[in-house]
C-alpha positions, 0 to 999 in steps of 0.5 A, spaced: 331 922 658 328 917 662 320 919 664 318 920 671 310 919 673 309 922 681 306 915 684 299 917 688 296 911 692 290 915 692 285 913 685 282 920 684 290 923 683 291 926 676 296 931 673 292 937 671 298 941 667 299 939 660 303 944 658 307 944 664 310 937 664 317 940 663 323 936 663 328 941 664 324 946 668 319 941 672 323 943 678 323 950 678 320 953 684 322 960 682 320 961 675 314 966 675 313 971 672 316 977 677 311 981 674 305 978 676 299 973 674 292 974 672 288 969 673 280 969 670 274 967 674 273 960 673 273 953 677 280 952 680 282 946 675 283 951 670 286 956 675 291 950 677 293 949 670 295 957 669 299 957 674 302 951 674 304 953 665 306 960 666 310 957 673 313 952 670 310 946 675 307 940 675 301 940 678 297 934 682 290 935 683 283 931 685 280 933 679 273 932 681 274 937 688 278 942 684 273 943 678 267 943 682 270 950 686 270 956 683 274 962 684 273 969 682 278 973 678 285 974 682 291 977 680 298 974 684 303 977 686 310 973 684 315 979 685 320 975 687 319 969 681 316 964 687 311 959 685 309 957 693 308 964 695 303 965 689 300 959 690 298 960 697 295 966 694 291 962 690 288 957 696 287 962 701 280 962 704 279 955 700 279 947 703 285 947 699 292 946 701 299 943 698 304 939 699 311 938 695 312 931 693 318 932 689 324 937 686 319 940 680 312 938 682 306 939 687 300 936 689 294 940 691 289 937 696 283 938 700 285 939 708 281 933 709 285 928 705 291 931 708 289 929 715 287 922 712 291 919 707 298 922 708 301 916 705 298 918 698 304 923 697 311 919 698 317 925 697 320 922 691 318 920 684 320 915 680 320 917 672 321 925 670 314 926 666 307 926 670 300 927 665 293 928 666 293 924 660 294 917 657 301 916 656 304 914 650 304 907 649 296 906 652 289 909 652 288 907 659 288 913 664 294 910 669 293 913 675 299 911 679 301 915 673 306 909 672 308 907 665 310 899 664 316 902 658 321 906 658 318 913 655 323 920 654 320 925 654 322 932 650 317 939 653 317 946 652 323 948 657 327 943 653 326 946 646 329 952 648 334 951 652 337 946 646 335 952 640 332 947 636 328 949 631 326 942 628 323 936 630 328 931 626 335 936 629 331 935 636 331 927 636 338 926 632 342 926 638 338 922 642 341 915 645 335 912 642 336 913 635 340 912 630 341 908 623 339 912 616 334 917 618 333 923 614 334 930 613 335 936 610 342 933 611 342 928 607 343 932 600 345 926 595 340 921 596 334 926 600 329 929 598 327 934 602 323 930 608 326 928 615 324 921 618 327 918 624 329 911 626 329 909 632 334 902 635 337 903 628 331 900 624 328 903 618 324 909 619 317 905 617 319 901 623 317 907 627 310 909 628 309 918 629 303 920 632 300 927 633 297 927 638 295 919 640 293 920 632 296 916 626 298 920 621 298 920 613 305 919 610 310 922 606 307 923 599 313 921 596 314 913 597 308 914 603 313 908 608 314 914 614 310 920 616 315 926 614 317 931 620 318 937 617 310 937 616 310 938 624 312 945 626 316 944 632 313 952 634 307 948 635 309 943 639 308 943 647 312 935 648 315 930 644 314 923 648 318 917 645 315 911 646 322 905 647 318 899 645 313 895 641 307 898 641 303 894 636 297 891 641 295 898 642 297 902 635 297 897 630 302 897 625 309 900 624 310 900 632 315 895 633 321 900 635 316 904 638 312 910 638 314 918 637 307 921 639 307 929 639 303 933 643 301 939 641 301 945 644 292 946 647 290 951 651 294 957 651 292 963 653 295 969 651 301 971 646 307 969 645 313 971 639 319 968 638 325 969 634 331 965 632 337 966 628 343 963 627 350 961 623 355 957 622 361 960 625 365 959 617 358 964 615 354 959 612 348 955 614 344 961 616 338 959 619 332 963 621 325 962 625 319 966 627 313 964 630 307 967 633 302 963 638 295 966 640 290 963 645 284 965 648 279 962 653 272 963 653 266 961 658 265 955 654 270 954 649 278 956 647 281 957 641 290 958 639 292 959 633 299 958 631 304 961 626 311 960 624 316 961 619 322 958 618 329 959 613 335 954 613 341 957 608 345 952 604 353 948 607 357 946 600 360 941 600 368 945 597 366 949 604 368 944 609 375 941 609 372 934 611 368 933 605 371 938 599 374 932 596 372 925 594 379 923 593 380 920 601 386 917 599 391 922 604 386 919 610 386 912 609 380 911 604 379 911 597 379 915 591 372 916 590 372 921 584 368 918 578 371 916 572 366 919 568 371 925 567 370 932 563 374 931 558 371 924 557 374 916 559 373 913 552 374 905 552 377 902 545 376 896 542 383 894 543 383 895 550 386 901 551 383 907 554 383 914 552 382 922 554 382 927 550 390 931 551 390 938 553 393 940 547 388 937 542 388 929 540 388 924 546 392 920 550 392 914 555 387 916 561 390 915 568 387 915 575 389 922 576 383 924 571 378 922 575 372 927 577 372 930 583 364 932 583 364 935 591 365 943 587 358 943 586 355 939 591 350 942 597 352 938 604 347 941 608 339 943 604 337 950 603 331 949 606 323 954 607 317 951 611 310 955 612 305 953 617 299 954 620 296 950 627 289 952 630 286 947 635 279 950 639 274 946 643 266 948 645 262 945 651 256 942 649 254 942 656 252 935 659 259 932 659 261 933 652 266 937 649 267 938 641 274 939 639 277 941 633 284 941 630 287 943 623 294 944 620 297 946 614 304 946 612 309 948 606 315 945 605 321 947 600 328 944 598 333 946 594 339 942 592 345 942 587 348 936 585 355 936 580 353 935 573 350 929 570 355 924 569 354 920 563 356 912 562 354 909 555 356 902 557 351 902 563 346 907 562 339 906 560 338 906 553 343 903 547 348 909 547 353 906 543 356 911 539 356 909 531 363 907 527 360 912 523 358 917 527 360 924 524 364 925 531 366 920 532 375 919 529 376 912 531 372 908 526 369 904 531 363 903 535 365 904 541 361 902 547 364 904 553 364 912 554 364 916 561 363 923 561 361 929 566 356 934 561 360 940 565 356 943 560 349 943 563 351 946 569 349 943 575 343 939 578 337 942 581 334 939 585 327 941 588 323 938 594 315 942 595 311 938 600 304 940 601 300 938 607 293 938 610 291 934 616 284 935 620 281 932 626 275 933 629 270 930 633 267 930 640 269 927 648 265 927 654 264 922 660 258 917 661 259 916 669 266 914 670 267 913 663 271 917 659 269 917 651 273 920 644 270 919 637 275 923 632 274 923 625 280 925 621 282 927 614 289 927 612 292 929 605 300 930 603 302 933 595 309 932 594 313 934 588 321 933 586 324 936 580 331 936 578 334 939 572 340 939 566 339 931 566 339 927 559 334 924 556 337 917 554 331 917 548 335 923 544 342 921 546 341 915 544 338 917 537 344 923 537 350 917 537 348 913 531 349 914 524 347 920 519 343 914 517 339 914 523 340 922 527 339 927 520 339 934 522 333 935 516 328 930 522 330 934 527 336 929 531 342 933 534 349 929 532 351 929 540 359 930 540 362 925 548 368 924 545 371 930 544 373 934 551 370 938 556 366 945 552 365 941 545 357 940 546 354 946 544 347 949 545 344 945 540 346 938 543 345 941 549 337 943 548 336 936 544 339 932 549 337 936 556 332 933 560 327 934 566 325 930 571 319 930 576 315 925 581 309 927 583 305 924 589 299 925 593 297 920 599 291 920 602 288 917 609 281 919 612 279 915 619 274 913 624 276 912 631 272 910 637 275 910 644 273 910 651 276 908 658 274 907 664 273 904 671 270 896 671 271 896 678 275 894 684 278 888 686 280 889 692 287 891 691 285 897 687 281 898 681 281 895 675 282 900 669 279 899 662 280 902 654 277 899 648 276 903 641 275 901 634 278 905 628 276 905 620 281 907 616 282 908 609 289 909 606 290 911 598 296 913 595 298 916 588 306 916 586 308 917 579 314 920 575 315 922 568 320 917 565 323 918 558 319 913 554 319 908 559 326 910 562 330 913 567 333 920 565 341 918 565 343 922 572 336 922 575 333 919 581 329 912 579 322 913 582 317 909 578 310 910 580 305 906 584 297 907 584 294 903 590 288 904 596 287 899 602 282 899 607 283 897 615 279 896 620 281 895 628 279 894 634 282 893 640 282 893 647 286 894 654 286 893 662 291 894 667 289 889 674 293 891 680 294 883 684 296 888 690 295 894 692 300 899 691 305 893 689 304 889 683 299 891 677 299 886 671 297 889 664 294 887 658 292 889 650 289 887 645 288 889 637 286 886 631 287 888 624 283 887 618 287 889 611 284 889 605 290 887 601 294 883 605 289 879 612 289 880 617 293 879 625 292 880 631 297 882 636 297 881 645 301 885 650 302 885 656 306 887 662 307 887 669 309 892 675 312 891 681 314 895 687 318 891 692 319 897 696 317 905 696 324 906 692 324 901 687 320 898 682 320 893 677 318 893 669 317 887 664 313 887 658 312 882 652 308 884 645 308 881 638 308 886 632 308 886 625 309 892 620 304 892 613 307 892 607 307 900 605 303 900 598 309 903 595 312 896 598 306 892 594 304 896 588 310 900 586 313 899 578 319 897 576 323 902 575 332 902 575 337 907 578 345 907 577 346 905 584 353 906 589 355 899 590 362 894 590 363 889 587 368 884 589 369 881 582 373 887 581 378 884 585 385 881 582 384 874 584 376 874 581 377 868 578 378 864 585 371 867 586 365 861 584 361 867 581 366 872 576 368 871 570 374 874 570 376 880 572 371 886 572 371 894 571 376 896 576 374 903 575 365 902 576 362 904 582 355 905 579 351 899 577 344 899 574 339 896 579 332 895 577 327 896 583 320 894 583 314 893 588 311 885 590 303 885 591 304 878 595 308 881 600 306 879 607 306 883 613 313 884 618 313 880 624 316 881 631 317 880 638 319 884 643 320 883 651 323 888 656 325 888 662 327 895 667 327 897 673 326 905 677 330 906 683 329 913 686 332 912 692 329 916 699 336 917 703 339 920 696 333 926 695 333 928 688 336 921 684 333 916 680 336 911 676 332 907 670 335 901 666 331 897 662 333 891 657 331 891 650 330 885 645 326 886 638 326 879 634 323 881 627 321 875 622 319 876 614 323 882 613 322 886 607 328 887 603 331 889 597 339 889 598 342 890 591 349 890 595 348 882 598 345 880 591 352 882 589 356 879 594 352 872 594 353 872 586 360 873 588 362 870 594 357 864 592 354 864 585 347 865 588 342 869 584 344 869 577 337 871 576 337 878 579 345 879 578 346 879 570 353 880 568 356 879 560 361 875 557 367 879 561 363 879 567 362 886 568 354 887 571 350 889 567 343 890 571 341 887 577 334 886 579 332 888 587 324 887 587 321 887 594 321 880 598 319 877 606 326 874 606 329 877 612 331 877 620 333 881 624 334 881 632 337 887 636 338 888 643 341 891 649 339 897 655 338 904 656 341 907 662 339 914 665 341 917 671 338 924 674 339 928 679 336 935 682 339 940 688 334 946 690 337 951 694 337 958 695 344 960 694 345 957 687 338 956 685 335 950 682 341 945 678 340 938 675 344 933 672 342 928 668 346 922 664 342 918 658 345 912 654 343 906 649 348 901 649 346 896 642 349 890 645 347 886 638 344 888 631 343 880 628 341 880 620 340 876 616 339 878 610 335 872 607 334 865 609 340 860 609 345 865 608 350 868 614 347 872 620 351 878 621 352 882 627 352 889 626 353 893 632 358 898 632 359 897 625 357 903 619 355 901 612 352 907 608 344 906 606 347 908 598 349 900 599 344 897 602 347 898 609 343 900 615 347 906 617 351 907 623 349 902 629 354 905 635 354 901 641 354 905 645 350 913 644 349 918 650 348 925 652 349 929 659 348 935 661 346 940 666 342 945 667 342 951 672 336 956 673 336 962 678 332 967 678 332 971 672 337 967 669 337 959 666 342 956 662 344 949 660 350 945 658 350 939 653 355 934 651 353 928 645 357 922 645 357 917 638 361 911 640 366 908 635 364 904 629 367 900 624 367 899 617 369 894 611 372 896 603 376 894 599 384 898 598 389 895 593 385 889 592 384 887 600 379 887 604 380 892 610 376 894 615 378 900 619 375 904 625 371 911 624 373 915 632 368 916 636 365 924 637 363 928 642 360 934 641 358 940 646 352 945 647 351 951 650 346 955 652 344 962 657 338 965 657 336 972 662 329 972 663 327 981 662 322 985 664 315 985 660 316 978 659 322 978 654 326 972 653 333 973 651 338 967 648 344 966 646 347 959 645 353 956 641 352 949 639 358 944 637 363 949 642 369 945 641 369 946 633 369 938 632 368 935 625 365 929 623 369 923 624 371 921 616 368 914 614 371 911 608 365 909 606 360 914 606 357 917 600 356 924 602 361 928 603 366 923 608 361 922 614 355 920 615 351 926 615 344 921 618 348 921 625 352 927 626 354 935 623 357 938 619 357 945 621 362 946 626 361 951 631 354 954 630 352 960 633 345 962 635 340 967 638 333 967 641 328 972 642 322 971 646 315 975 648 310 972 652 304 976 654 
């Protein structure tokens, strides 16, 4: 959704209520609790910013007025759940009184500035979200509260009334989003983290911040923070950033800034349980979380709790993704022709199976093996975590803080049984003339097999995370200052079982000469059928994988901002700052001497350590006053491993009339190479690819060589990291307008124009290597084929070779009606329309456009692209009663394969999916929910293409209807 400030002429306005910026609930002016508040004595600031949460409101107020008046302990009567009447309790006697300057907020003020200035509080507001803090996207403290790029805004109201349970199915849907973030949906191919993409770019092109604040890296490839190291419990907002943002936050920023706020100063205690399942009785997913705070006279300290457990969805569970045969929908047959009773190439060209009836016969395409049996759609999936964050006054102006977190992730995946490809596996698997299992009295070099005997795979995920900040801030006059140093450490680990160690299969193919059972060498029997592999082999060829990674990041950061003075037209607002980080990575895996074990994740290792040092600046000068605001930032960047660059932004805010302002913005950014990109090894991957080869007419084509395997779809690919890699680079300009419209109370329309061009890419495409070979005999060096031309590895190390540009709008729509007959009701309409996702893959080579199009991230692809993504939805609030209504819009998509030799491309339909939930506010604060997600029961749309289970399981669900039901305590 589109975020909305509350616009003040006057200089000392700003929000106290952090926690009660609520994007669903913000216009609620009867939502308190009908059992009353207690309020501590204190000064009316803190008093503000209680009732103000527990009502659910906004609250302006003149901070330095309000801080310097004390109140004693008050108790508000709220039988009737109204928010007015419990603030005019807390105001009487006081020089205070309150207007209403919008459906969800309030502005208190002192009965002076009323009679003075009663221009300061015009009755409409232009963006959803008004904050006491710096917004997302600047350290300046804007007081006009006016931010110049388009900024969503997801908050506590929210979270319940969508029944999200994790920060990445929160963002899923989001109209921002999209291409190949991952999750816990992600099974084949996953690894149990959960990253987000916003404008279809890679997930490392997105910064997330907790809190304002860099955090470390997944410890797994250290290129994206992980999600699921965030619990959602612990969250108060999450606001997203849709703009470049590197002249502020330094490098990953250039599709923008997901910054979430965690929950501070709760006071009280709260428990909250949720359960839910699918309505075919899987996917049973629960969460509990416990949150405690408390204030002292100079102090306050919470701690948060939570506990979450996500069941497994089969693949065989759904009808959509139970076969790999798409054949009846339009597709291909995508079983493997690594068979269990084996597919085994002879010298002669023909191509056996081993007969039921003992013996073998020809092997057709029917004998291919539909591995979805086994497969999990959707990962089982554990997370523990603890939060705790507490701050002490010092005393002269200056406050100590303190925030620390631990998390436990925990995945668990199944895969079908490893498939073996002697061919084109790691290793020399061919199997001896002479080998004692071997009837046909030659070496044979082409044996595909599924080792059913091993059972399935196991794939496990634990991720371990720790991250504190710690530090002090306090005010030198009208200067605000922050020094934070944090300490952040990820350990993660992945293991998968019943794969095969290519060094003992190797030696277990060969002759008596070489395998003899005196020197412990098992003779492994692939040629015979399905059972034939006994213990023996099994236990001398089984294997097991395990990467181990750990990143580390430790930082200093020193950032003030303030007031320089006025120019007439207003004041001129600063912020600068310097940061110090160091970032370390350490990822390694076992191979088998060397090689990746057959059926395995290829992982390499990588060891490397980078020091960055930062500093940067911002100013915002109005050119007339309470009309036009020019911007500016700055921020140099010094790596140790790659130079340096430095990076300017700046923007422009013009109000033409009181309904209508104008945005435009225009900043550089650039993304580090990760220092997985610059150090990893090599390492090799059987990877899902086409090659266009394979098509009958492959002699016309420059770089075949005749015909190839018709029957691959795995290829060995050998990755690899580059240490001359140089930074990506980009440009990004906007161009929005606010409308909020006076004779229309309660509208307000926002459009904004994006373009992002980005420049030295980072790339490793295994899927345009081969179709360059092909279609133009280009990269013989990295696309190695054998006499018959079949590939027999290709090497995709990282390079700066690639471009891209998107561009497009966003559009949202919101309106709001208060009345005493219905209660509050609002309506809001949010879209991204991807009007073109230009790639070039390297340079000279042709430019594509991908919007609208899907091509799965197993070839290389950037995921699905929809042109156009949107959510609308209503939501209702009276008295005790709340509900919601929320439908998802996906776009159609094209994508393009081979069917019968020809090129096709077909259209994958668009989706909708409906949301529903109702909420009764009991007695005793108890909540009680109970919602249904995916209402209609609409699969996926099938995509020909895809790797995992006939969808893209990035951009929507699998579940089908999902029931679930919430339970809330709030003392």
């Amino acid at each position: 959704m589109a975020k909305r400030a509350l616009h003040l002429n006057s200089r000392h306005w700003v929000t106290l209520s952090l926690a009660t910026t609520m994007l669903l609930s913000n216009g609620a002016l009867a939502a308190c609790p009908k059992s009353g508040i207690q309020l501590p004595a204190g000064n009316l600031e803190r008093a503000l910013i209680a009732l103000g949460r527990q009502c659910k409101i906004s609250v302006l107020v003149q901070t330095s007025s309000a801080a310097s008046y004390n109140l004693p302990e008050k108790f508000l009567d709220s039988e009737n759940g109204e928010f007015e009447p419990a603030l005019q309790q807390l105001l009487q006697g006081s020089p205070f009184t309150y207007e209403r300057v919008g459906p969800g907020a309030v502005a208190v003020l002192t009965r002076e500035a009323e009679e003075e200035d009663t221009e300061a509080l015009p009755a409409h507001t232009e963006e959803i979200t008004v904050t006491g803090q710096s917004l997302t996207g600047s350290h300046l403290r804007h007081l006009q509260l006016d931010s110049y790029a388009p900024i969503d805004v997801l908050a506590q109201p929210e979270l319940e009334i969508t029944g999200a349970q994790t920060i990445a199915e929160l963002l899923k849907f989001l109209p921002a989003v999209s291409g190949n973030s991952t999750s816990t949906s992600v099974s084949n191919g996953g690894n149990g983290t959960a990253t987000v993409t916003l404008r279809g770019l890679p997930a490392s092109n997105t910064l997330v911040l907790i809190n304002g604040r860099r955090i470390v890296s997944n410890g797994f490839g250290g290129e994206a923070a992980d999600l699921n190291t965030i619990p959602l419990s612990a969250v108060d907002r999450i606001e997203i950033l849709k703009d470049g943002a590197s002249a502020v936050y330094g490098s990953d920023a250039i599709a923008g800034v997901v910054n979430i706020i965690l929950r501070k100063d709760f006071e009280g205690l709260s428990l909250n349980s949720y359960y839910g399942q699918a309505q075919q009785g899987d996917q049973q997913t629960e969460s509990h979380h416990l949150t405690w705070g408390t204030n002292g006279e100079r102090g306050h300290l919470m701690l948060s709790l939570a506990h979450y457990s996500q069941g497994a969805l089969m693949s065989r569970d759904r009808e959509l993704s139970a076969s790999a045969d798409n054949r009846p929908r339009g597709g291909t047959d995508q079983r493997s022709s690594a068979s269990p009773d084996g597919f085994i190439a002879l010298g002669d060209g023909q191509i056996v199976t081993n007969a039921e009836s003992g013996g073998f016969r020809d092997w057709s395409q029917d004998d291919r093996y539909d591995y979805r049996e086994y497969t999990s759609a959707v990962v089982p999936s554990q997370r523990q975590s603890g939060y705790l964050e507490g701050n002490l006054d010092l005393g002269d102006n200056t406050l100590a803080f303190v925030e620390a977190m631990g998390i436990r992730t925990a995945a668990k995946s199944t895969l079908a049984p490893t498939p073996v490809f002697t061919r084109f596996d790691n290793g020399d698997l061919t199997i001896a003339a002479d080998h004692i299992y071997n009837p046909f009295g030659e070496d044979i070099v082409d044996v595909r097999k599924r080792v059913l005997e091993l059972g399935p795979r196991i794939q496990k995920n634990r991720t371990d995370t720790w991250r504190l900040n710690a530090g002090l801030k306090g005010m030198w006059d009208s200067w605000e200052w922050e020094l934070t140093a944090a300490f952040h450490y990820t350990h993660a680990t992945e293991s998968l079982s019943n794969l095969i160690n290519p060094h003992t299969l190797s030696l277990g193919l060969k002759g008596p000469d070489i395998c003899n059972p005196e020197f412990d060498c098992v003779p492994t029997n692939l040629l015979g059928p399905s059972g034939s592999i006994d213990t023996a082999q099994l236990d001398f060829v089984r294997g097991q994988s395990k990467v181990e990674g750990a990143t580390r990041m430790s930082s200093l950061t020193y950032i003030t901002n303030g007031t320089l003075g006025s120019n007439g037209a207003g004041d001129v607002l600063a912020a600068a700052g310097v940061e110090f980080r160091r970032e370390t990575i350490d990822f390694r895996s076992n191979d088998a001497m060397g090689l990746s074990f057959i059926g395995g994740h290829a992982a390499g290792s990588a060891e490397g350590l980078r020091m960055i040092g930062e500093a940067f600046a911002e100013i915002s000068v109005p050119l007339a006053e309470d009309k036009v605001w020019l911007d500016g930032a700055l921020r140099y960047s010094d790596y140790s491993d790659f130079g340096n660059t430095a990076n300017p932004k700046l923007a422009i805010r013009w109000r033409p009339s009181p309904s209508l302002m104008i945005r435009a913005s225009y900043a550089t950014g650039f993304k580090a190479p990760t220092l997985v990109d610059m150090n990893q090894s090599g390492y090799q991957s059987q990877e899902y690819l086409f090659d266009p080869c394979t098509r009958s007419d492959a002699d016309a084509l420059p770089g075949c060589r005749g015909q190839a395997d018709i029957a691959r779809i795995q290829y060995l690919t050998e990755f690899g990291g580059n240490p001359n890699l140089q930074p990506e680079t980009s440009d990004n300009r906007s161009l929005g307008l606010v409308w909020t419209p006076r004779r229309l109370q309660g509208f307000s329309a926002t459009l904004d124009l994006f373009d992002i061009r980005q420049n030295d890419v980072i790339d490793t495409s295994p899927q345009y290597l081969i179709d360059r070979n092909a279609y133009a005999g280009l990269f013989t060096d990295r696309v190695m084929r054998d006499a018959s031309g079949d590939i027999t590895k290709i090497f995709a190390t990282r390079l700066n070779i690639g471009a891209r540009e998107v561009r497009g709008f966003d559009l949202a729509l919101r309106y709001e009606h208060n009345s005493s007959e219905i209660g509050q009701l609002r309506w809001s309409f949010n879209s991204s329309h991807m009007q073109h996702y230009l790639n070039q893959a390297a340079p000279g080579s042709t430019v594509e456009d991908l919007a609208g199009t899907f091509v799965d991230a197993a070839s290389g692809g950037a995921g699905s692209l929809p042109q156009w993504k949107a959510n609308t939805g209503i939501y209702w609030h009276k008295g005790r009663w709340e509900g919601g209504y929320t439908i998802h819009y996906v776009s159609d998509l094209a994508e393009s394969f081979t069917l019968d030799e020809k090129r096709v491309t077909r259209t994958i339909n668009s989706w909708s999916s409906h949301d529903l939930q109702l909420a009764y506010a009991l007695p005793l604060g108890l909540r009680f929910a109970v919602g249904i997600d995916n209402l209609l029961d609409r699969e996926p749309p099938f995509a020909a293409t895809a790797f995992n289970d006939n969808f893209d399981g990035r951009t929507y669900d699998l579940s089908g209807r999902y029931w679930y039901t919430t339970l809330a305590y709030n003392l």
